[in-house]
N, C-alpha and C positions, 0 to 999 in steps of 0.2 A: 504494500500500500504506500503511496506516494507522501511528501512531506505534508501539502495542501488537502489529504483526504484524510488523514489526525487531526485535521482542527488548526494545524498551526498557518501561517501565512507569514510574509518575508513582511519589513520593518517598513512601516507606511513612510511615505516622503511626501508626499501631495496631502492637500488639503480639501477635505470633501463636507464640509459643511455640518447641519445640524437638517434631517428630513422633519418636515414642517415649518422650517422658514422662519419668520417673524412672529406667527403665531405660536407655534411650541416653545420657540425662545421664552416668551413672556410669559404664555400661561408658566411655565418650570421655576420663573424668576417669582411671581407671584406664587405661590406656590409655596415656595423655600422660604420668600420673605414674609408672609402673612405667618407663616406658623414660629419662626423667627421672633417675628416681633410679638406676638402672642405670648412667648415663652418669655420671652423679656419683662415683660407686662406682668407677670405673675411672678416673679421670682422678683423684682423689685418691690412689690406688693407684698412679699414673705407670704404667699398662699402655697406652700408646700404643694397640695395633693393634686394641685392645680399647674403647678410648674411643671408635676411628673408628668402630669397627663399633657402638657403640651410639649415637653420635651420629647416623648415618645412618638407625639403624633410629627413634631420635627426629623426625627430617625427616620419616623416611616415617610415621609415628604424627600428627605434626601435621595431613602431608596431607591424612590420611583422615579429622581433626577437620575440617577447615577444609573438607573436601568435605561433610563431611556437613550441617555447619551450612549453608553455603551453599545444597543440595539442597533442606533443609529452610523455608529464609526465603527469597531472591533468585531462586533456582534457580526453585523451586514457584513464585514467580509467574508471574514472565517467561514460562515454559510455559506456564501460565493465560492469560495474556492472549494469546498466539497462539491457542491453542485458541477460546477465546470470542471471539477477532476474526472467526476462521475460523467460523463458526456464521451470520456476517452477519445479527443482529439486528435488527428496525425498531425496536426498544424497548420495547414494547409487552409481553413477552412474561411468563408466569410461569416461571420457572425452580427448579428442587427442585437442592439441593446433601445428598447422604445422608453423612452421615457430616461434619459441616459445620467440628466444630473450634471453631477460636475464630476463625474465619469468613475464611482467608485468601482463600480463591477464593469464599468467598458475597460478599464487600466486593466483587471483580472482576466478579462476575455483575451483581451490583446496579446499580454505577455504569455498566453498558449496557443496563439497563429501566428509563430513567426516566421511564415512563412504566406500568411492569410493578409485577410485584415479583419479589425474591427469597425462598425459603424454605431455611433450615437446619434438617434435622433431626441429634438427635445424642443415646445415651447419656451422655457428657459424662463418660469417663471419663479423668483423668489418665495411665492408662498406656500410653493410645496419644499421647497430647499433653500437653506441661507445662504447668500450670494451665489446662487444660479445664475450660471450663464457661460456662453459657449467656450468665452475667451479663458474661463476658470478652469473648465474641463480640458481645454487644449493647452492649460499649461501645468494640469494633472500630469496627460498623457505624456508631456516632454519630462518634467520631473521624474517620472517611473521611469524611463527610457524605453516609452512605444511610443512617441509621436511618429518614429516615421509609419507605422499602420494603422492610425486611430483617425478614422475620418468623423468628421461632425456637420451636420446638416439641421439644419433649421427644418420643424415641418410637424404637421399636427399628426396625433395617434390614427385620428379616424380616417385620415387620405395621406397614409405616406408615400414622398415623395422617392418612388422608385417601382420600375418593371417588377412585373409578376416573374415571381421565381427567380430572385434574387441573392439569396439569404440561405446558408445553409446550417444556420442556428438561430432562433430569434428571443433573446431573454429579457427581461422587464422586473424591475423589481418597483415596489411599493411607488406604482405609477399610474396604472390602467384607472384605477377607483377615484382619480381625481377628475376624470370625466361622469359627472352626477346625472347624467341621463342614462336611464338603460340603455335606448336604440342606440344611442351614442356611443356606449361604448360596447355594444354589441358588433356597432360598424369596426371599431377599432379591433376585436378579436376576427372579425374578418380579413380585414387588412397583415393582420401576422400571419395570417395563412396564405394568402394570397400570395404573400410575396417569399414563403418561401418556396423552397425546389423543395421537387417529389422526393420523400421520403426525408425531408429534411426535418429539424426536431424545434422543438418550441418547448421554454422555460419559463413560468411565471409565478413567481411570489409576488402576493398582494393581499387586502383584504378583502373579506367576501368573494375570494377566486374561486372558492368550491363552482360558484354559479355559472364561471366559464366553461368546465368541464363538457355542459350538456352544449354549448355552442358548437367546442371543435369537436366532439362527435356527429352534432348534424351538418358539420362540414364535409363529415368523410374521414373526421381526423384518427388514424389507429395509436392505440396503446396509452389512451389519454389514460390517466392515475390523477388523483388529486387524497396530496397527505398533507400534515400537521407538521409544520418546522417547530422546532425545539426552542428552550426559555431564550435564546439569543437574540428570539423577534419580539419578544414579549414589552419595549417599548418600556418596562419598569412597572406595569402591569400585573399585576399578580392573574395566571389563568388566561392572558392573553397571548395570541399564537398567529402570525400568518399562517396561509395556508400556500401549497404548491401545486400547480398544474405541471405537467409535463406531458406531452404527447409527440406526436410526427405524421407530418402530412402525407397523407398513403400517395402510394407511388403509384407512376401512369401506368 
């Protein structure tokens, strides 16, 4: 078994942000600082039973900072690089990453087709990701040392911009569910089919993915599975879990 399929992963050098943007940021800060100050509050006040009880609930606030973050930077990759171990690459391959960020799993995809490339597409909005944006991710991809196969393209989930049968891997993490129509993002599980080659494979952690499964089967799609990733996605959550689709577009 490979280094990347242990759990371990090589020593980040790029900066991939905080998943949830400006939003996450604040609710975590609000968060830490309301129970914080709480605790302050009561232990100035010499209310002993009152300080424990907010002290603890402080502990538990941190935890679920300190999960979240994690889930978000260490967590996300480690899963990544089991995931794309498990895919057993020759290197060769093109791989599409939708929804790409500031390219934490397109740098992973990359440094295993070096002989391939990888493509990121992405709206490039800050408030799925802190400082999203293309020129962050393409100076990820230089950092790790795959810029020269990390292409990046501007372009929506639901019409991407590329020939059918394209793609001979297509992954996405915690991206699809920010398109909050169904049809909407029904189109977009279209479009990852579409544009891969026959028998080519599709990767998707996100939330609520169980619901995609029944899409790329009535595509035609074989060997679709949809399982429970482990506490790494749990966001600091206690009981909470992305889920993973994985399938492959049947061949002609």
């Amino acid at each position: 078994m490979g280094q990347a399929a242990r759990g371990t992963i090589r020593p980040q050098r790029g900066s991939y942000g905080i998943d949830g943007g400006a939003i996450a940021i604040g609710a975590l800060a609000a968060v830490l600082g309301t129970t914080a100050a709480e605790t302050m509050w009561a232990w100035r006040r010499g209310r002993a039973n009152l300080t424990l009880l907010s002290a603890a609930a402080l502990g538990f606030s941190a935890s679920i900072v300190a999960g979240y973050l994690y889930s978000s930077g260490p967590g996300k990759r480690s899963v990544w690089s089991e995931l794309l171990e498990g895919l057993d690459l020759v290197g060769d391959e093109e791989i599409l990453d939708v929804g790409c960020g500031r390219g934490a799993v397109l740098v992973l995809a990359a440094r295993r087709v070096p002989r391939g490339r990888a493509v990121g597409v992405d709206v490039w909005r800050t408030r799925d990701q802190s400082g999203n944006s293309a020129r962050a991710a393409a100076r990820n991809a230089r950092t790790e040392g795959v810029g020269d196969r990390v292409e990046l393209v501007d372009g929506d989930a639901r019409s991407l911009p590329f020939p059918a049968a394209s793609f001979d891997v297509v992954v996405s993490n915690l991206a699809l569910h920010n398109i909050r129509d169904p049809f909407e993002r029904e189109e977009a599980l279209c479009e990852v089919v579409r544009v891969l080659r026959p028998g080519g494979r599709l990767v998707i952690a996100d939330q609520g993915a169980t619901k995609y499964a029944e899409v790329f089967r009535e595509l035609g799609c074989a060997d679709v599975a949809v399982s429970s990733l482990d506490w790494r996605t749990s966001f600091g959550i206690p009981g909470h879990r992305l889920h993973l689709v994985s399938g492959s577009k049947h061949p002609l």
